[in-house]
C-alpha positions in Angstrom: 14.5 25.6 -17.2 10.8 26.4 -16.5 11.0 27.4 -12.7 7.2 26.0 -12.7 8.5 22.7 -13.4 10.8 22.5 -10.4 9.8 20.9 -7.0 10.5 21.5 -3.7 11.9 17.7 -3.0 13.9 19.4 -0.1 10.9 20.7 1.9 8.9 17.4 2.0 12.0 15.3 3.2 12.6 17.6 6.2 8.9 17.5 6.9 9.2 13.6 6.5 12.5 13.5 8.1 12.2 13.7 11.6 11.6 10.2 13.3 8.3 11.8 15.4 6.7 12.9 11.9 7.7 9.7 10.0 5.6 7.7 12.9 2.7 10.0 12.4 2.7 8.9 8.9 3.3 5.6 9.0 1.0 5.3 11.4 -1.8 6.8 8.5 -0.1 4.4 6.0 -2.7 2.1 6.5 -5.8 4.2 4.6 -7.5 5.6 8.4 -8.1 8.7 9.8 -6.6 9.4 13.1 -6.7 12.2 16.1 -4.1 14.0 17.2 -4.3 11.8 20.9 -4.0 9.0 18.8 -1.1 10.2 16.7 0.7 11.6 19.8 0.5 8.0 21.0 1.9 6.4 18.0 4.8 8.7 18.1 5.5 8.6 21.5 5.3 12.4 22.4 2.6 14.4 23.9 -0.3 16.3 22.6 1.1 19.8 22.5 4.1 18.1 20.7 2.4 16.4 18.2 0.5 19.5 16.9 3.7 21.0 16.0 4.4 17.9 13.9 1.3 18.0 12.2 1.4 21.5 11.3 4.3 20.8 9.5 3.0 18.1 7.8 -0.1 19.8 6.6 2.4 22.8 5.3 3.8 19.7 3.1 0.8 19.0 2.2 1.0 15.4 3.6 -1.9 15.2 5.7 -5.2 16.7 5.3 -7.5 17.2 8.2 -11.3 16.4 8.3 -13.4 18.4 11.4 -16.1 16.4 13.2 -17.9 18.5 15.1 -15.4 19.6 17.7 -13.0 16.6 16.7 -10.4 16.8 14.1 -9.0 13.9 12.0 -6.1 13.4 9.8 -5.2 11.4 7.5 -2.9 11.1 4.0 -3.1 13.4 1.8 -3.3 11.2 -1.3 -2.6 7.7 -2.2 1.3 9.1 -3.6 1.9 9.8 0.0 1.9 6.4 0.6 3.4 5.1 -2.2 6.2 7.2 -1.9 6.5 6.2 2.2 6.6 2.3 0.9 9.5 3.4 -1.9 11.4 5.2 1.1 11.5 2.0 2.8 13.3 0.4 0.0 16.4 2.9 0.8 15.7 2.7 4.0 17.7 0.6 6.7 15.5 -1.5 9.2 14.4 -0.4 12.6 16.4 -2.7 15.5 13.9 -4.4 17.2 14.0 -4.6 21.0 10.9 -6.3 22.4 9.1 -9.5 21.7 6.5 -7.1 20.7 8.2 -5.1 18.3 9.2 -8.3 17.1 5.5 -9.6 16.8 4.6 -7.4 14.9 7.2 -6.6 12.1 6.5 -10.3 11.6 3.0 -9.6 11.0 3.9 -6.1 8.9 6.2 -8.3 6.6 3.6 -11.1 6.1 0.2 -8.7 5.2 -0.4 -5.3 5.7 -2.0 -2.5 3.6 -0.4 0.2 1.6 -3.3 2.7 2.0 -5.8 1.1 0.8 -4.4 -1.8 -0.8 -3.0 -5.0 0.1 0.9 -5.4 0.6 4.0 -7.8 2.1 4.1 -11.3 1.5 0.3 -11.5 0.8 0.2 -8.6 -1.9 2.7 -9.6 -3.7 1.6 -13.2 -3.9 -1.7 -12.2 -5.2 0.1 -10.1 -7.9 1.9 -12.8 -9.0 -1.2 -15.1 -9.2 -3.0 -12.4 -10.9 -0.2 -13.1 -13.8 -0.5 -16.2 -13.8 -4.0 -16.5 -14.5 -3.9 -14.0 -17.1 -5.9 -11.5 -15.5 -3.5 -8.8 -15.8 -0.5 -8.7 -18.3 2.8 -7.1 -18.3 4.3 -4.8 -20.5 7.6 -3.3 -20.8 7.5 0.5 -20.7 11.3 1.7 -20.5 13.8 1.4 -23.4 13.2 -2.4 -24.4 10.2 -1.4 -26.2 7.0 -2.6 -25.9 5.3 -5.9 -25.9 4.4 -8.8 -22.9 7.5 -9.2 -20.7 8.3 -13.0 -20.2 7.2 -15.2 -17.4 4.8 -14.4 -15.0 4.6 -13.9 -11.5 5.4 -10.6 -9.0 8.1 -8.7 -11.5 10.9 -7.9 -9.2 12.2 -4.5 -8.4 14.9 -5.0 -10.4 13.4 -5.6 -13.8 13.2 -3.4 -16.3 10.3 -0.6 -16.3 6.8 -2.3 -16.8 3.0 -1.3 -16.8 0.2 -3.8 -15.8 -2.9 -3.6 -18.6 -6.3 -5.8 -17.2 -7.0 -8.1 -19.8 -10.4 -9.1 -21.3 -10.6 -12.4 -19.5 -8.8 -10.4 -16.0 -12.4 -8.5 -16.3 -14.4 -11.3 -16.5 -12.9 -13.6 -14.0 -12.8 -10.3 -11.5 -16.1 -9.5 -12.4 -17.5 -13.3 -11.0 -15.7 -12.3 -8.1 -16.9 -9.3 -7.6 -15.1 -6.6 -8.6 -16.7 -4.7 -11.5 -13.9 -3.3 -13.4 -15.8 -0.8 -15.3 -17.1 0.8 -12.2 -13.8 2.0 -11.0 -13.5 5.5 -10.1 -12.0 7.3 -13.1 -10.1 10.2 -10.9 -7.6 7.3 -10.3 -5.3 5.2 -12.3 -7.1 1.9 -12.8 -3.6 -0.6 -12.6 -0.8 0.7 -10.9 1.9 -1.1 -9.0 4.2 -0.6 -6.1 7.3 -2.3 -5.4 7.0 -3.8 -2.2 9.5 -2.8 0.4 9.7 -6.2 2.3 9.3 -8.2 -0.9 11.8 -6.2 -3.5 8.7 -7.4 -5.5 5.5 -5.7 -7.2 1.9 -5.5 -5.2 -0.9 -4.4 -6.9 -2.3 -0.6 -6.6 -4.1 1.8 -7.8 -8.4 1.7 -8.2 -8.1 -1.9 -8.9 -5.9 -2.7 -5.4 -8.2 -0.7 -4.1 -11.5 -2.5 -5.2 -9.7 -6.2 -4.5 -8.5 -5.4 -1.3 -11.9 -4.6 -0.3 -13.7 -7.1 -2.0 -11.5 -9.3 0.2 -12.5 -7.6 3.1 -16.2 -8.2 2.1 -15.9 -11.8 1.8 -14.4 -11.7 5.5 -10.7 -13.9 3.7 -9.1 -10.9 5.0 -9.6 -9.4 9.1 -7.8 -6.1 10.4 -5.1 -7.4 13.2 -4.6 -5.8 16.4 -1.7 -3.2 14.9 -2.4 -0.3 13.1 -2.1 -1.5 9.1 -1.4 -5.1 9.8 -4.1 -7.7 8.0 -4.8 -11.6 8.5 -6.0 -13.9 6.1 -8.7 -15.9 8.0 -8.8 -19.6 7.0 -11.6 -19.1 4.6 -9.3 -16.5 2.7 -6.8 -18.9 2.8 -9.0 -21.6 0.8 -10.8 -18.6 -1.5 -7.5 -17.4 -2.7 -6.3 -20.7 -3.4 -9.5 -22.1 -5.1 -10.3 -18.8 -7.0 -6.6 -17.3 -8.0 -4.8 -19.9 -7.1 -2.4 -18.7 -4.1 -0.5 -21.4 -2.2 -0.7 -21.3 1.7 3.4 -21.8 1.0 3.8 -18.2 -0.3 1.8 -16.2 1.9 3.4 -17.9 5.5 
């Protein structure tokens, strides 16, 4: 075999592996850019500590880092990072939780948070699903079945078999009354792409189009950042937007 088609998969989990570094990145899971007094925080170790950490990290090429003057910032390295942090967590077994805090907010991290830059948990995936069901985008099987549209509608499950999401024609006009012009999407970026939801064993929407929906969403003020790093609400005029535009019941996103 081509050794230029091998990858180092060992290097990246031990850089990902240790609980410290795993914080750091969750804590950038959420799209931001971060100090390293801030990340030190979110891990729970101290300055000189964390810059270890995200040394190794950068080696990874995990993080980037972006100067500010005299400031440095860091953040993901790429949307994949995330993506393949929200697929760990399928494998993953949960955290126990030992305060009303914790508590608090792995409620709010199951019910909406974003994936980057893209909206994920119960929220995410129950826009996916009403995406489907209004026809804006369409499923198509991808693996060994062959292609063609995959029946029913609604949040394909993690279990299913391989599928891609194509826009359709009417998708791009109902999006584009919304708000989100389809044909503006950056290019450097896969338009339709999907992630299965940890919490959910269910699809969310990614890629540019997430993206562009997510903050389109944000625009309209339907969606407000809550009080932990990557956790969203939907603000009661979200609530009646969602259901009046794409149809999202208040029952699937509690």
């Amino acid at each position: 075999m081509d050794a230029r088609t091998e990858t180092d998969v060992a290097h990246v989990a031990a850089a990902i592996g240790d609980p410290s570094r795993a914080k750091v990145l969750l804590a950038l899971a959420g799209g931001g850019a971060l100090s390293a007094s801030a990340l030190a925080a979110e891990a729970g170790v101290s300055n000189s500590t964390v810059s270890g950490h995200l040394a190794r990290l950068l080696d990874a090429r995990l993080l980037t880092v972006e100067l500010d003057g005299r400031h440095r910032y860091y953040r993901l390295a790429t949307t994949d990072v995330a993506r393949a942090l929200e697929q760990l967590a399928l494998i993953a077994r949960p955290l126990p939780v030992r305060s009303l805090n914790a508590d608090t907010r792995a409620k709010a991290l199951l019910r909406a948070r974003l994936c980057y830059d893209h909206l994920a948990g119960r929220l995410g995936v129950a826009v996916m699903s009403a995406l489907q069901e209004r026809e804006i985008l369409a499923a198509e099987r991808t693996g060994s079945g062959g292609g063609g549209p995959v029946a029913g509608a609604g949040g394909t499950a993690a279990g299913s078999p391989d599928v891609a999401y194509v826009l359709t024609a009417h998708g791009r006009q109902e999006l584009a009354a919304f708000g989100v012009e389809t044909d503006r999407l950056p290019r450097r970026r896969a338009s339709v792409r999907y992630c299965v939801d940890w919490a959910e064993q269910r699809h969310h929407l990614a890629g540019a189009l997430g993206a562009a929906l997510t903050t389109r969403l944000f625009d309209l003020e339907w969606l407000r950042h809550g009080k932990y790093r990557r956790v969203v609400h939907l603000t009661d005029a979200g609530r009646e937007g969602l259901a009046t535009t794409f149809g999202v019941r208040g029952d699937q996103v509690e």
